[in-house]
Residue frames relative to the residue before (quaternion, step in Angstrom):
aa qw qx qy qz dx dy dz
X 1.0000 0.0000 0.0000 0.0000 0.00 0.00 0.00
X 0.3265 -0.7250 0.5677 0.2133 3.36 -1.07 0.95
X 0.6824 -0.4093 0.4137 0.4424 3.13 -1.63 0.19
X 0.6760 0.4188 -0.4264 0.4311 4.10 0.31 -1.14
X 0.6009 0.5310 -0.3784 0.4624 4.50 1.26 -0.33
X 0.8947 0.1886 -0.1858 0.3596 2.88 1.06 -0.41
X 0.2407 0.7181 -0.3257 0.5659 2.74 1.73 1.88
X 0.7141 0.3438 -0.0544 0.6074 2.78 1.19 -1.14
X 0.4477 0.6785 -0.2367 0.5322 3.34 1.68 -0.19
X 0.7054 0.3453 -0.1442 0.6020 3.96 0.88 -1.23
X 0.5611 0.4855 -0.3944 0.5422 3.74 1.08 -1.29
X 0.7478 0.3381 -0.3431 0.4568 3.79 -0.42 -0.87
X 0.7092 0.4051 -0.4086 0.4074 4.35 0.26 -0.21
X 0.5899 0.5780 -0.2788 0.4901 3.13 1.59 -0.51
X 0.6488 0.5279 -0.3279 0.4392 3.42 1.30 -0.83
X 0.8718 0.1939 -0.1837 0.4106 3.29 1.13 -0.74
X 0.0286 -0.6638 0.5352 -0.5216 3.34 1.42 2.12
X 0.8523 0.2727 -0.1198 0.4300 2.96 0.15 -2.13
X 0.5770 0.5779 -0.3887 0.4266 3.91 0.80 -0.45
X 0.6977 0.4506 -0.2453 0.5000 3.57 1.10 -0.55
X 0.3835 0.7208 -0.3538 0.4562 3.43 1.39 -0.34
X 0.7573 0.5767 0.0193 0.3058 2.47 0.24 -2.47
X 0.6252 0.4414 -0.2382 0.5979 3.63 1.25 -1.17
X 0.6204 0.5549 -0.3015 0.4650 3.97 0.78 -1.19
X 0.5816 0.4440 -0.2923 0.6158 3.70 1.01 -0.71
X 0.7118 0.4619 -0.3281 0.4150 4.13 -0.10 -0.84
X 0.6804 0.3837 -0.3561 0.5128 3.53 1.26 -1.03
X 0.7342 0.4915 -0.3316 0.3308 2.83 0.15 -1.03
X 0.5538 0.5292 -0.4031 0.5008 4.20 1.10 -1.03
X 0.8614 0.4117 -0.2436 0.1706 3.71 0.97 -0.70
X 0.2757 0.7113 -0.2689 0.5879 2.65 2.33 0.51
X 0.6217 0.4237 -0.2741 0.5991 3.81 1.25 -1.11
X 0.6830 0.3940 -0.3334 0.5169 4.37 0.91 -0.51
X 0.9077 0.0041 -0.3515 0.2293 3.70 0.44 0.28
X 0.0538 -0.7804 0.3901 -0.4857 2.72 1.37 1.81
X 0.7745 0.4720 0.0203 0.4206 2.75 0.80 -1.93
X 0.6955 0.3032 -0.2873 0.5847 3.49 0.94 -1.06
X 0.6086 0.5460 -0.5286 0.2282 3.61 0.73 -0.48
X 0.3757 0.6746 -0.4014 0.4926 3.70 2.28 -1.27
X 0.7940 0.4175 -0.1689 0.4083 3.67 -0.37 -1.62
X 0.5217 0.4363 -0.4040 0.6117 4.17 1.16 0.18
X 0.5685 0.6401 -0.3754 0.3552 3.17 0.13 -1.09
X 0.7561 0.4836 -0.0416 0.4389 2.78 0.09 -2.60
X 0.6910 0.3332 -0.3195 0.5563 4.02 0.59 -0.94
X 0.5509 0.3882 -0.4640 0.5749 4.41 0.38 0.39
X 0.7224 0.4853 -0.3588 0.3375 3.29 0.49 -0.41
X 0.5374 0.6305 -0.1447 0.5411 3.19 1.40 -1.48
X 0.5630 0.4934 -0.2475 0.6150 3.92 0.84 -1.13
X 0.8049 0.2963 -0.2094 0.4696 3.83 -0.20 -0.65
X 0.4887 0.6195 -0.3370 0.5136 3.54 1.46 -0.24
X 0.8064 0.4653 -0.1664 0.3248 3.12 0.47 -1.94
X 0.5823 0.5515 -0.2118 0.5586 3.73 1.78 -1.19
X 0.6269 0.4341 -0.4611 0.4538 3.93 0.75 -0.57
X 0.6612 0.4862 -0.2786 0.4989 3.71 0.92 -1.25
X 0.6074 0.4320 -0.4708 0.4720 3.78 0.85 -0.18
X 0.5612 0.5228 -0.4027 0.4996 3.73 0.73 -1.05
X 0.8444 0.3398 -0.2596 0.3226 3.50 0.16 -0.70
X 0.6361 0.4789 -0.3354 0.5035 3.02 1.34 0.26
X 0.4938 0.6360 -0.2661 0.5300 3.37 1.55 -0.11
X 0.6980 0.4375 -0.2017 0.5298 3.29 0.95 -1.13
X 0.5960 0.4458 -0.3393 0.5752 4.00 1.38 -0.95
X 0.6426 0.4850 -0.3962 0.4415 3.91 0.58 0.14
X 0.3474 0.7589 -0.3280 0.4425 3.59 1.65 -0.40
X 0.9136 0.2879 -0.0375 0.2847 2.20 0.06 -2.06
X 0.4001 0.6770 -0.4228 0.4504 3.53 1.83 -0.68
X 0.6868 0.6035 -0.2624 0.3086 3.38 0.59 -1.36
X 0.6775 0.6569 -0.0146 0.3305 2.63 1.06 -1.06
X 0.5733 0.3674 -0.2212 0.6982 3.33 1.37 -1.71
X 0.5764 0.5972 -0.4296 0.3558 3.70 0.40 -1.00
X 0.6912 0.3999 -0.3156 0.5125 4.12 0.39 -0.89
X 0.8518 0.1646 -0.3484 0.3550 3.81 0.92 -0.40
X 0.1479 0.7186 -0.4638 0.4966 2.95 1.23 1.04
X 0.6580 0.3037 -0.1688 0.6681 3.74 0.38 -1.40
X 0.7856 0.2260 -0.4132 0.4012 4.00 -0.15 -0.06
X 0.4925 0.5527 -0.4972 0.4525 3.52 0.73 0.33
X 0.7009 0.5136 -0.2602 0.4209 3.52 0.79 -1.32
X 0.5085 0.6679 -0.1390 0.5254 3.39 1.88 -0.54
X 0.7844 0.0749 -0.1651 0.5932 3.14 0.53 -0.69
X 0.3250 0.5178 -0.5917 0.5256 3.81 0.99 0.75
X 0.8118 0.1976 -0.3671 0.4090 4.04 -0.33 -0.77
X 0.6348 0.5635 -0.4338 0.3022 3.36 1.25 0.34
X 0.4823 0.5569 -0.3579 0.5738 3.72 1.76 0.03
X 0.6463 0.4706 -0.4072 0.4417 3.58 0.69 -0.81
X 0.5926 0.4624 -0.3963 0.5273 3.74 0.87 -1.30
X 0.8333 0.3945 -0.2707 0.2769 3.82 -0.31 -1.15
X 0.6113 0.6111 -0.2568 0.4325 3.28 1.84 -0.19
X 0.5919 0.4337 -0.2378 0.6364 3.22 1.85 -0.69
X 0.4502 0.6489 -0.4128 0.4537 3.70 1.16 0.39
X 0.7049 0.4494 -0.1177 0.5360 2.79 0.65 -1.82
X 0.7107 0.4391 -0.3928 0.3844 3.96 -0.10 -0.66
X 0.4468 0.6651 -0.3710 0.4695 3.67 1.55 -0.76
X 0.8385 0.4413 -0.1135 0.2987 2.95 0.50 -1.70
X 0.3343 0.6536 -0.3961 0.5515 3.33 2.18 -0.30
X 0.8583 0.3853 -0.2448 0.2344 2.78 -0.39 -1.43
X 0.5435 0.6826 -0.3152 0.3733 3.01 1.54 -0.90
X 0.7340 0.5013 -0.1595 0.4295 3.32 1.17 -1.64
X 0.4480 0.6444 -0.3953 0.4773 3.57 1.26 -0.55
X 0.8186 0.4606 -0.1296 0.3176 3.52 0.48 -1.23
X 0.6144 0.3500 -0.4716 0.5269 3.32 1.47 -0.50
X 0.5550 0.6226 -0.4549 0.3121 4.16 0.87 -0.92
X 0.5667 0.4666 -0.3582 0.5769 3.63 1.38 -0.85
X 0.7699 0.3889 -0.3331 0.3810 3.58 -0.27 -0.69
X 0.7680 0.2330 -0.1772 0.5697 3.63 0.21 -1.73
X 0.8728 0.3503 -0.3376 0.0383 3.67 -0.18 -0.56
X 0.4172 0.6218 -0.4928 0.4432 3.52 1.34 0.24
X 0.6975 0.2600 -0.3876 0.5438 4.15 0.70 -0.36
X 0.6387 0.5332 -0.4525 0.3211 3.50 0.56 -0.54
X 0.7120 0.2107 -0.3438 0.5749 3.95 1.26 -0.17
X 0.4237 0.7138 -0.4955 0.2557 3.10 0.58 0.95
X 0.4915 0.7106 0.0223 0.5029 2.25 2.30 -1.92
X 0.6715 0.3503 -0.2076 0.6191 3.72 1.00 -1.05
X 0.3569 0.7838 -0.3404 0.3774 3.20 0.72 -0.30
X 0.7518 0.5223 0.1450 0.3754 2.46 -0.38 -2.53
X 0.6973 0.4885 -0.1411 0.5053 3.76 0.75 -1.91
X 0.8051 0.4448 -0.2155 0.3278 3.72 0.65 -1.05
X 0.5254 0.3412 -0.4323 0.6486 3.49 1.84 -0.44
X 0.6373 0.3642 -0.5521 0.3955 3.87 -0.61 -0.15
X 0.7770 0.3616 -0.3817 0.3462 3.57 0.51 -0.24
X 0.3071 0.7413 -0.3463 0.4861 3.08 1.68 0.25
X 0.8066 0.4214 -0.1363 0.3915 2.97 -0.12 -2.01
X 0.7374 0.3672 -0.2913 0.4863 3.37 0.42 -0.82
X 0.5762 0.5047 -0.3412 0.5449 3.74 0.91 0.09
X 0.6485 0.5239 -0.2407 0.4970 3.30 1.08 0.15
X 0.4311 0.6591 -0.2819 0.5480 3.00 1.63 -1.15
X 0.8660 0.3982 -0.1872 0.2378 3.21 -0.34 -2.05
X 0.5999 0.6378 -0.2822 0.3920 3.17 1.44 -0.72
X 0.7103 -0.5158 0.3509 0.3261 3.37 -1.44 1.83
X 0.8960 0.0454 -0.0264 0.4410 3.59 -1.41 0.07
X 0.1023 -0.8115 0.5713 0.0678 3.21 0.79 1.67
X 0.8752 0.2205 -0.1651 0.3977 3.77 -0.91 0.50
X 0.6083 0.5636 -0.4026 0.3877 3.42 0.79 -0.29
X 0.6983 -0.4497 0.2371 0.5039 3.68 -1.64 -0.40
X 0.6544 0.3933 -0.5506 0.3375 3.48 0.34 -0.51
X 0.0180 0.8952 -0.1934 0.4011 3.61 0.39 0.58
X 0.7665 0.1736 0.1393 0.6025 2.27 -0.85 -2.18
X 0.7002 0.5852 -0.3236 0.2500 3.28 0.27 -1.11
X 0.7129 0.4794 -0.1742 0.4812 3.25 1.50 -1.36
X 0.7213 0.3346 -0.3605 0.4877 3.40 0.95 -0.52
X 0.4705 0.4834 -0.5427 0.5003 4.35 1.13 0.02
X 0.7381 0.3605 -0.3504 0.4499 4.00 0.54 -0.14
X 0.4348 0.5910 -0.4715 0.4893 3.62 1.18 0.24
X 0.7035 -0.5334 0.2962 0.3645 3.94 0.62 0.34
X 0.8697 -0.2470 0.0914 0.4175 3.86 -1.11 0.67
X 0.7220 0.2721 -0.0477 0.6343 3.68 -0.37 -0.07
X 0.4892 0.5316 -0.6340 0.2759 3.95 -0.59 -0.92
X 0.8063 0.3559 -0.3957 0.2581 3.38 -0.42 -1.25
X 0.7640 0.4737 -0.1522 0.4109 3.49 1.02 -0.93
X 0.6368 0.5814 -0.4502 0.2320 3.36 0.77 1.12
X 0.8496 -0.4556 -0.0234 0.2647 2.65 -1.02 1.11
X 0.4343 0.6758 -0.1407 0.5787 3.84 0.23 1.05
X 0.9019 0.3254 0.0447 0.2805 2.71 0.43 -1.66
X 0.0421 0.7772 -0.6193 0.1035 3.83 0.43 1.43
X 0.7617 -0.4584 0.4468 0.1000 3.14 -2.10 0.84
X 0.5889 -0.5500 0.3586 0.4713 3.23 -0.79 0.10
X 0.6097 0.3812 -0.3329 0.6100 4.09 1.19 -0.77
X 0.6754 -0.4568 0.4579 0.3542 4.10 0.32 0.45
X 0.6575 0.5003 -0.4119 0.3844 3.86 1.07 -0.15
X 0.3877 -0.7586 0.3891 0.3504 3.24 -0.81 0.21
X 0.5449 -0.5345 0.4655 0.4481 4.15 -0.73 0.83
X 0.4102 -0.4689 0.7062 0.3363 3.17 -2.15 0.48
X 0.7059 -0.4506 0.5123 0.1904 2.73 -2.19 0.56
X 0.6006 -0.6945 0.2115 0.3348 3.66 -0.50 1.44
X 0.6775 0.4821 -0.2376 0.5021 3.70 1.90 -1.10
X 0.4691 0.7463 -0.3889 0.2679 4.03 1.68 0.01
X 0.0794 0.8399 -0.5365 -0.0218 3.45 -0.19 0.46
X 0.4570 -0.7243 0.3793 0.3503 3.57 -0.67 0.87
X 0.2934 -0.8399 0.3320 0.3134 3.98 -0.41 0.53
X 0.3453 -0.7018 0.5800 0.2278 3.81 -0.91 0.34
X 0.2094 0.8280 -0.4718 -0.2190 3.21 -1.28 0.49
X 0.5083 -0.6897 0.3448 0.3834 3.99 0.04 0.36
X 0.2857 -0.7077 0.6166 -0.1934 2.76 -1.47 1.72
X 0.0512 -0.8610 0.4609 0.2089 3.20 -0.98 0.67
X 0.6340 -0.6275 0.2711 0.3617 3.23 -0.84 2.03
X 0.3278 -0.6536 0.6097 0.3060 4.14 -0.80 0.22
X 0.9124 0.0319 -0.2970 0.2800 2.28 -1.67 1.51
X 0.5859 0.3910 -0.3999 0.5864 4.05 1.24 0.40
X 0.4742 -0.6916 0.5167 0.1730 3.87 0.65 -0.02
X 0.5773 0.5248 -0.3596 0.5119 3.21 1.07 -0.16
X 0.3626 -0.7831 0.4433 0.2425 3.21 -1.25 0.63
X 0.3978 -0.8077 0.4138 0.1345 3.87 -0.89 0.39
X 0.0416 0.6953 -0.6920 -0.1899 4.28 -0.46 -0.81
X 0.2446 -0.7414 0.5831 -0.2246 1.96 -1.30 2.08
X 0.1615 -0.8279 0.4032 0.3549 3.98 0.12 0.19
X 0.5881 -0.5528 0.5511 0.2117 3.15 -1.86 0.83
């Protein structure tokens, strides 16, 4: 073998060194490319289920806009409706203020006024003007009756007052230590 065979001898082992290299690099670069797209799938299914949760939730935050937004407009609603029904009502103050000032000091005078004449003269008519049944009927006619003014008993005294009660208080008897009720 000559030197130019065994040139072409080192060139050609050298060529296929580097041809095997070359292939070890390609497999190995193509292991790193579907790696990669499997990374970059992944990531886009992931993204996709991302993108639909953030739609739902934006769908659902548009609801709800909608939503505050209608009671918004019925609040603002029933605001000019307190202002209207308040300026109703204060009218209607003022309104009342004026008849209680005008009509109603004589008007409960008037009732007043109507219920003892209808009194009195119901009294009048009534059987055994002055005597005890009477008394009796008008001390059961309610608080106070018997004791107005006028008005004496059958002995000239005048009746207690239907809620009077005579009071007691407690004493202790002398000399037994015990105690007693005695009246006032």
């Amino acid at each position: 073998m000559n030197a130019g065979q065994l040139a072409e001898l080192i060139a050609a082992g050298f060529w296929a060194v580097l041809v095997c290299a070359a292939v070890y690099v390609l497999v190995r670069l193509s292991r790193l490319i579907s790696a990669g797209t499997r990374m970059v799938t992944e990531y886009h299914e992931r993204t996709d289920l991302l993108i639909a949760r953030a739609q739902a939730a934006v769908d659902r935050t548009n609801e709800q806009l909608a939503r505050t937004d209608a009671i918004t407009a019925s609040m603002r609603q029933v605001t000019t409706d307190m202002a209207e029904l308040s300026g109703q009502v204060t009218a209607l103050a003022g309104l009342a203020r004026s008849i209680s000032a005008g009509f109603g000091t004589p008007l409960l005078r008037f009732a007043a006024a109507a219920y003892g004449v209808r009194r009195a003269v119901a009294l009048r008519r009534s059987p055994g003007h002055g005597g005890a049944a009477e008394m009796t009927r008008a001390a059961s006619d309610g608080p106070g009756a018997a004791a107005l003014p006028g008005r004496r008993g059958a002995d000239g005294t005048r009746p207690a007052l239907p809620r009077q009660r005579t009071r007691t208080r407690t004493r202790t008897i002398a000399g037994s230590g015990r105690r007693g009720r005695a009246q006032r």
